[in-house]
Backbone bond lengths (Angstrom), bond angles and torsions (degrees), N, CA, C in turn:
res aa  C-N    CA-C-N  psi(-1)  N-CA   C-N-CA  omega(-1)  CA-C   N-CA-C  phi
1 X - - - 1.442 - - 1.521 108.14 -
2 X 1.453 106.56 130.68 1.818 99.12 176.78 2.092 93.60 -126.19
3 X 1.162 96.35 161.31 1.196 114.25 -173.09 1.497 108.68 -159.69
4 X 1.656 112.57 139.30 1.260 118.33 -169.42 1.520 86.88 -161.16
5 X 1.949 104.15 147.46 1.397 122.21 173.44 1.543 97.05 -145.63
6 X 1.828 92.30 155.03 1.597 80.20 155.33 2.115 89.02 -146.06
7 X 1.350 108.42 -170.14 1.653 114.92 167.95 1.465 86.65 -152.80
8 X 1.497 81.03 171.88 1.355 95.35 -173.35 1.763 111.87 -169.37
9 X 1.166 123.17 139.47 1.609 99.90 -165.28 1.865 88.82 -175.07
10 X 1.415 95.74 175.19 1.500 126.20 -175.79 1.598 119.12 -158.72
11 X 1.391 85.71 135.15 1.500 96.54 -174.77 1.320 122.59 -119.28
12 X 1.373 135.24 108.10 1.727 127.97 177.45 1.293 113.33 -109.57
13 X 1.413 132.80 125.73 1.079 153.97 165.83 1.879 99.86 -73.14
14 X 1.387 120.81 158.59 1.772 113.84 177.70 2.091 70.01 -164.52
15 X 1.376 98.11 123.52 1.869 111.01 176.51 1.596 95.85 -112.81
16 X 1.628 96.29 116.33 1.511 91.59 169.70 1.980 113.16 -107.98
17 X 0.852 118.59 -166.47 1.228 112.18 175.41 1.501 119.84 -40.94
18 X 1.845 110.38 -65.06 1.251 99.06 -170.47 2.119 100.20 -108.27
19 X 0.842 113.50 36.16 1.370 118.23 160.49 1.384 118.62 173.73
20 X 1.522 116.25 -144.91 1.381 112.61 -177.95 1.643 107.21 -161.60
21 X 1.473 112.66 151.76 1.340 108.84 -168.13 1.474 90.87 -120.49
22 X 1.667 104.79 152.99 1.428 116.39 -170.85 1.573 98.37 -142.52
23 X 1.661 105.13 123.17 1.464 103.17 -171.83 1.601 88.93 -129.45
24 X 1.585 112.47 130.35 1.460 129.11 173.81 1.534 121.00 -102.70
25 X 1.352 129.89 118.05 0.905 101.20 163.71 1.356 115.90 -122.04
26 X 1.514 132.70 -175.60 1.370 125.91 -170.46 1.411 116.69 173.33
27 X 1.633 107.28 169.01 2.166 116.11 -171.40 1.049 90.13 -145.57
28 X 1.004 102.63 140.02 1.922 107.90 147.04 1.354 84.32 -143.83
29 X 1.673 87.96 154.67 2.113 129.04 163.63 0.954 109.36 -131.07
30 X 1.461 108.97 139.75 1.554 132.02 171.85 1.548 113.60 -131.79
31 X 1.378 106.57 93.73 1.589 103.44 167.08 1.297 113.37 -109.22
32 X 1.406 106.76 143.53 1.925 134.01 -143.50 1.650 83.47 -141.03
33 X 1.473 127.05 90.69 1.403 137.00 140.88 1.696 113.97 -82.12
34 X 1.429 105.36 138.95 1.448 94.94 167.79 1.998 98.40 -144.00
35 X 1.194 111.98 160.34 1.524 101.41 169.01 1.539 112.45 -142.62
36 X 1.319 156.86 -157.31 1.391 128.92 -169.06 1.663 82.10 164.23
37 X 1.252 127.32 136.28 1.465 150.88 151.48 1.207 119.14 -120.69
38 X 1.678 117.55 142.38 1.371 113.82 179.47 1.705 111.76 -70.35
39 X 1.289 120.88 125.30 1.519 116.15 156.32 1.679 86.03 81.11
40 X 1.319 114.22 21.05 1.438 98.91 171.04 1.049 130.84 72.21
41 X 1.391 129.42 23.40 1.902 109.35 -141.39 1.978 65.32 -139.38
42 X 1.228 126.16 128.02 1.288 140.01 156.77 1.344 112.63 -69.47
43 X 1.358 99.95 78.31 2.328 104.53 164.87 1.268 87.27 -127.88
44 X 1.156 111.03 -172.95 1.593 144.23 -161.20 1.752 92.35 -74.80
45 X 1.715 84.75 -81.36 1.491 110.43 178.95 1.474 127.39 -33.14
46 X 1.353 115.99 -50.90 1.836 118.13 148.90 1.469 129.99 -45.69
47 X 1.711 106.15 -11.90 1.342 96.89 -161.24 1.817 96.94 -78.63
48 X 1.931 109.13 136.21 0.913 102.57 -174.16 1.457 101.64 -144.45
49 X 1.370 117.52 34.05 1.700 125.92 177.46 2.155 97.25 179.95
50 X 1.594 98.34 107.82 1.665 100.63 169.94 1.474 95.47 -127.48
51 X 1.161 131.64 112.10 1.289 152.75 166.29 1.496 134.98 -99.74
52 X 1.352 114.92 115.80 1.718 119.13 -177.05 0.864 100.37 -131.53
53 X 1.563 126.15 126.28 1.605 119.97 161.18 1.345 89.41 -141.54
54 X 1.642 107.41 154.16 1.172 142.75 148.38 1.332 149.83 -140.63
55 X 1.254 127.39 149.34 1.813 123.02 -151.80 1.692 91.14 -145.11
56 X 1.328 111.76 128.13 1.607 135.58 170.81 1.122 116.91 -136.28
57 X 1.430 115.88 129.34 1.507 128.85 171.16 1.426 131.87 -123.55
58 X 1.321 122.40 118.00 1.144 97.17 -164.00 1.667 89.60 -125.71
59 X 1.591 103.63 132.84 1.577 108.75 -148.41 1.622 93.37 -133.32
60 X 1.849 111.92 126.04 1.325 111.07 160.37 1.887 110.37 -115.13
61 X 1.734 95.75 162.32 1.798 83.30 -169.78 1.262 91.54 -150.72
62 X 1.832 122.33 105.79 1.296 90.89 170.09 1.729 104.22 -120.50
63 X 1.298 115.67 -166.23 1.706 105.13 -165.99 1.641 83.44 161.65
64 X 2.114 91.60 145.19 1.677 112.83 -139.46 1.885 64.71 -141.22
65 X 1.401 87.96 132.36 1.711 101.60 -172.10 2.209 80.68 -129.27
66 X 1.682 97.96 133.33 1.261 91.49 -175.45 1.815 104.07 -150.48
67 X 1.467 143.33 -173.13 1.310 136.66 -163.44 1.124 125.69 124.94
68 X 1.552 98.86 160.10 2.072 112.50 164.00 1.701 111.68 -87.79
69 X 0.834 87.63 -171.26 1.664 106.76 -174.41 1.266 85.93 -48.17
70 X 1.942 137.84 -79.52 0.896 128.69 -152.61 1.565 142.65 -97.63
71 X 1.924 87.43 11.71 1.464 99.32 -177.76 1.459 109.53 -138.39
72 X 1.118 120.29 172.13 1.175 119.55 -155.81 1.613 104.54 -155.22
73 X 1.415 120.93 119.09 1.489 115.84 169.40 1.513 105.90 -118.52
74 X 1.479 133.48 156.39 1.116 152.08 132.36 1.303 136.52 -86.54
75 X 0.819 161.31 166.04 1.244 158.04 -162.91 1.716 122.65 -179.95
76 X 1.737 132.14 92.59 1.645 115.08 -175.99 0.912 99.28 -158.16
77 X 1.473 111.08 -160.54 1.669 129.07 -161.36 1.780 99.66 -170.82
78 X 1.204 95.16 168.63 1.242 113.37 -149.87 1.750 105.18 -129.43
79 X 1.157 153.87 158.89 1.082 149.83 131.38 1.802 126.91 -131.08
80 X 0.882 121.80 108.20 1.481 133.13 162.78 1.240 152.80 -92.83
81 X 1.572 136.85 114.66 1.261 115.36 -161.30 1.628 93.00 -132.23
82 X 1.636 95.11 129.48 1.482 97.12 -156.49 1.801 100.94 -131.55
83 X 1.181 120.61 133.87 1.578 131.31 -168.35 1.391 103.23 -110.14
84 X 1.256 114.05 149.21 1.493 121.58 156.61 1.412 106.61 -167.84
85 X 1.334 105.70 148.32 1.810 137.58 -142.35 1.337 101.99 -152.41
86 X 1.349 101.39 128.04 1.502 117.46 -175.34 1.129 137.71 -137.30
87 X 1.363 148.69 86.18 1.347 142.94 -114.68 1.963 103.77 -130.13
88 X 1.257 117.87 69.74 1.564 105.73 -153.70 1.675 115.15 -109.80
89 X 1.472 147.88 144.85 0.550 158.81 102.79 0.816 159.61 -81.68
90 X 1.652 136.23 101.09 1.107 155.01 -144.78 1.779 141.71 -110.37
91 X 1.231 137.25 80.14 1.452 122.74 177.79 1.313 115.59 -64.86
92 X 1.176 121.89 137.86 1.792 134.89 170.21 1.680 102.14 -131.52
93 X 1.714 84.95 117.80 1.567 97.87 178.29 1.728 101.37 -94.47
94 X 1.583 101.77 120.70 1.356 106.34 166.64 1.650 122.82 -86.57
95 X 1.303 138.27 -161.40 1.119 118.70 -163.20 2.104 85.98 -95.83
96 X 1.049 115.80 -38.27 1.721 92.68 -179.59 1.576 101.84 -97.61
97 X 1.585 124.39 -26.51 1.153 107.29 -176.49 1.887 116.96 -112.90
98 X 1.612 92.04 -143.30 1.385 107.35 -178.34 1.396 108.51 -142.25
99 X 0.967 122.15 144.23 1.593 121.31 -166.28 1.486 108.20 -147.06
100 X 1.586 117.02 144.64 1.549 98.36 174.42 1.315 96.58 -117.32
101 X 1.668 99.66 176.41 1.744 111.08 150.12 0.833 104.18 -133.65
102 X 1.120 124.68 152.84 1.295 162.14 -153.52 1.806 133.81 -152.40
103 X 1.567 118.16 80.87 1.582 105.37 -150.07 1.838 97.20 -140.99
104 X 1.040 117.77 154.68 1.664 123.03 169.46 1.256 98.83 -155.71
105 X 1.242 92.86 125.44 1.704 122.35 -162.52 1.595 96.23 -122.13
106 X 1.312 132.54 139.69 1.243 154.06 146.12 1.778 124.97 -123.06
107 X 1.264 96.19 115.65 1.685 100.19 174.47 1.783 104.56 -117.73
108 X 1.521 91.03 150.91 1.367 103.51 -170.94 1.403 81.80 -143.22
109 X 1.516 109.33 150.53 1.659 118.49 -178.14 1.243 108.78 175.71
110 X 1.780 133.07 162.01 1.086 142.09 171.83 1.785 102.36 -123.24
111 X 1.515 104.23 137.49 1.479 114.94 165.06 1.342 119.83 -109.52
112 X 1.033 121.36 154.42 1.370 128.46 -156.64 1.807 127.34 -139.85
113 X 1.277 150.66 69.98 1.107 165.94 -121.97 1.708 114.18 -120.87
114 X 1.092 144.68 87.87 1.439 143.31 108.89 1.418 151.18 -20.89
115 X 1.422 124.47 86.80 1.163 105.73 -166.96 1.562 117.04 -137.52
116 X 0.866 135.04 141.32 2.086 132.47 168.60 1.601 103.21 -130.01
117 X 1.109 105.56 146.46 1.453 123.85 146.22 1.573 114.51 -154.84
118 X 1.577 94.48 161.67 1.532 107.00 -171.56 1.527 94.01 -135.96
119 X 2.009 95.14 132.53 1.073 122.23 -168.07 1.377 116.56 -102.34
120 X 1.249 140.84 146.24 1.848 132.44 -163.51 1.382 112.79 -167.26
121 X 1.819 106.40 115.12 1.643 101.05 177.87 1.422 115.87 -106.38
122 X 0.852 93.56 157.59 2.437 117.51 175.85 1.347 92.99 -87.58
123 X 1.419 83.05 166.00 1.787 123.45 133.43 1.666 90.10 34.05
124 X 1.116 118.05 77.99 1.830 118.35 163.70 1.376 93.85 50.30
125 X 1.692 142.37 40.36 1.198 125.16 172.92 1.557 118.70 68.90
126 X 1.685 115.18 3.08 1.467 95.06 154.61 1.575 137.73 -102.92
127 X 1.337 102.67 43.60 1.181 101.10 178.22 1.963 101.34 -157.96
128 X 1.311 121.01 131.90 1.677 121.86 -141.91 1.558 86.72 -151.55
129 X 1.743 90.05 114.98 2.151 95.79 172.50 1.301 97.49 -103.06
130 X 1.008 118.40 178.41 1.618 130.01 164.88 1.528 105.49 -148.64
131 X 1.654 105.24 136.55 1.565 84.34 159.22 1.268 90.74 -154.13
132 X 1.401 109.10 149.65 1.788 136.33 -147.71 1.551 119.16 -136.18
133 X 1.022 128.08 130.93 1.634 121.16 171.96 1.702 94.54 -146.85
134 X 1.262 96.28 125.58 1.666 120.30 147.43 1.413 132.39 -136.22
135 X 1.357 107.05 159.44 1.711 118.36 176.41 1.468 102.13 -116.11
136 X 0.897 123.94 151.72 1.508 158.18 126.83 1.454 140.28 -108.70
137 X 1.531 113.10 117.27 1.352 115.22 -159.38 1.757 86.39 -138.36
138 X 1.661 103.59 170.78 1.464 112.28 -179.07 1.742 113.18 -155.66
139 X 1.051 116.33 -174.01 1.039 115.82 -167.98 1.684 108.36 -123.57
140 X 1.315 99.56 24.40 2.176 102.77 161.63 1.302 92.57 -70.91
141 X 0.906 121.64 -46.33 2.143 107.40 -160.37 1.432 108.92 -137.20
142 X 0.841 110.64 154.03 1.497 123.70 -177.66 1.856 98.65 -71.57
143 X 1.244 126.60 -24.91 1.564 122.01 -173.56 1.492 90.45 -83.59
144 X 1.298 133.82 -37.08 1.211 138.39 173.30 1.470 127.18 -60.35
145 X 1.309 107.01 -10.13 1.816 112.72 175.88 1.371 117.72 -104.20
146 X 1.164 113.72 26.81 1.682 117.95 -179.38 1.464 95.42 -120.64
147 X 1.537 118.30 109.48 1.381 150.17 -137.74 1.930 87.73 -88.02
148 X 1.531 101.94 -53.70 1.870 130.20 170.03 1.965 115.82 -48.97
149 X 1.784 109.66 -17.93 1.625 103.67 179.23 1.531 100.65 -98.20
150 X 1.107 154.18 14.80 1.454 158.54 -93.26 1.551 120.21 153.38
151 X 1.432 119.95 7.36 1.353 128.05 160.47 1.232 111.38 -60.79
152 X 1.454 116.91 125.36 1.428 134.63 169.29 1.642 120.38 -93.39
153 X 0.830 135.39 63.68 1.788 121.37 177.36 1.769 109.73 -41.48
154 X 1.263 105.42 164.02 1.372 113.51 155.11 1.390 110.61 -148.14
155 X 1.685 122.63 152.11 1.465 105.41 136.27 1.445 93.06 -143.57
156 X 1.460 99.30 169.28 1.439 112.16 143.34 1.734 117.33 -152.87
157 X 1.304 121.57 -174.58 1.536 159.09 -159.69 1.394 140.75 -146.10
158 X 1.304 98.51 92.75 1.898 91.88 -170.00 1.336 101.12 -130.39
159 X 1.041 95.68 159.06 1.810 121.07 -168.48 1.656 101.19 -114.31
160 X 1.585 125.23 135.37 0.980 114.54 154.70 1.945 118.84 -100.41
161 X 1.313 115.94 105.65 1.184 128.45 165.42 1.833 116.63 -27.72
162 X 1.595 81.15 -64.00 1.861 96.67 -172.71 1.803 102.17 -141.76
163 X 1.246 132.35 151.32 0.900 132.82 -173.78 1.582 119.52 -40.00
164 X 1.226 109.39 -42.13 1.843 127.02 166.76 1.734 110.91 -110.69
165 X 0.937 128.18 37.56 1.329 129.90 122.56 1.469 133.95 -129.95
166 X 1.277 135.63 145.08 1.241 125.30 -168.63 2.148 104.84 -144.74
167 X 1.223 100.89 140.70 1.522 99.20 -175.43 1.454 102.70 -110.23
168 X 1.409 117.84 117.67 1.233 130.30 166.58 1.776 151.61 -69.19
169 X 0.749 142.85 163.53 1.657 115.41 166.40 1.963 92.28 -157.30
170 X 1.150 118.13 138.60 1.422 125.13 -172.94 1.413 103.40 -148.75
171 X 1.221 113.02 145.33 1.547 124.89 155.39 1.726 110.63 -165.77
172 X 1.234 95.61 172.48 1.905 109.61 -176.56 1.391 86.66 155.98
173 X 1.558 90.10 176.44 1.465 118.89 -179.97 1.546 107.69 -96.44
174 X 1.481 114.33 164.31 1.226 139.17 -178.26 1.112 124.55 -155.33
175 X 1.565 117.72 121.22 1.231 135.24 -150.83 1.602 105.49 -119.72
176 X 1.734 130.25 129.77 0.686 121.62 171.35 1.914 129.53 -176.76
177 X 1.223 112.52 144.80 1.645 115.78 -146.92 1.440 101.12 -60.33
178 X 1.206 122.80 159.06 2.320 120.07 161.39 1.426 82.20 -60.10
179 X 1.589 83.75 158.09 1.451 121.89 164.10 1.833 100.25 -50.83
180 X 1.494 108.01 153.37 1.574 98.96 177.80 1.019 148.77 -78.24
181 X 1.953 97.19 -6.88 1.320 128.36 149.51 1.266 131.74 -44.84
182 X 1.762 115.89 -35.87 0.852 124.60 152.68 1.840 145.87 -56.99
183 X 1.670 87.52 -42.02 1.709 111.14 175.61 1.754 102.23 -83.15
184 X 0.998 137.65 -15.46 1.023 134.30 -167.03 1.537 106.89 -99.60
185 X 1.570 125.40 -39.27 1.286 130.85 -164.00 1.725 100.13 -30.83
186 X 1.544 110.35 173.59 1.407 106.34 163.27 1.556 88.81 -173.25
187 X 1.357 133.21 148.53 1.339 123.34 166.89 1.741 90.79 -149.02
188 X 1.045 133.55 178.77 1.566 166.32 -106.38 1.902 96.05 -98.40
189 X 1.064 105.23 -9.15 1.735 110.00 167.86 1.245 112.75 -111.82
């Protein structure tokens, strides 16, 4: 089995008077080869696992962080366009026989990200709410491009105890696609 990744990315901050804008950009690759012979012996005929996968993303993020002393808003979005390629061959030993698979899968798609929250401190700053809502929607499926089925809330609440400790409490929802192994599968139907 060989396996290789890399990322790669950039980040600019731009501070204007009353805030600052932060634009990311970035890739990562992940290629997942594997190959497998029965009893080890490299022939054709043994071959009983040929494996290619690969996953690319190519991800922009920007978001305008702005406020007074004691509050704090954000505000961004996200865009992603992410590939995966799949090149598989497979033996499956049944209990009398042998069976293969055999599948090449390609996905092509765009992701898509919305998000705000507003930040607020207490009591000399020891005590900090947040509350947050985003969507993420994409373009694998048409049930998947309605930005409105995919609302995320957030909040949370923390207390600072002592200057370096602080007790928290968080919840919201979280939304998110199968692995691409999953979206990609394909077999004989």
């Amino acid at each position: 089995q060989k396996q290789w990744n890399y990322t790669i990315g950039a980040n600019y901050k731009y501070f204007s008077d009353k805030g600052f804008h932060t634009f990311v950009l970035s890739r990562n690759h992940l290629n997942n080869n594997a190959v497998k012979y029965s009893d080890n012996i490299e022939i054709e005929e043994n071959l009983v696992l040929d494996y290619l996968s690969e996953e690319i993303e190519n991800k922009f993020r920007y978001e305008y962080e702005f406020g007074h002393t004691n509050s704090e808003i954000q505000i961004g979005l996200g865009v992603e366009q992410s590939s995966y390629i799949n090149d598989t061959y497979k033996q499956v030993l049944n209990e009398d026989s042998i069976s293969q698979d055999n599948y090449n899968s390609e996905l092509n798609f765009l992701k898509f990200s919305l998000f705000s929250q507003l930040t607020n401190q207490f009591l000399n700053e020891r005590v900090v709410t947040s509350l947050g809502i985003r969507t993420d929607f994409n373009t694998y499926s048409k049930i998947h491009m309605n930005p409105l089925s995919q609302v995320a809330p957030r909040f949370s609440i923390g207390y600072y105890l002592t200057p370096s400790l602080k007790y928290s409490f968080n919840m919201g929802l979280y939304y998110q696609l199968p692995p691409y192994t999953v979206l990609g599968y394909r077999d004989e139907n």
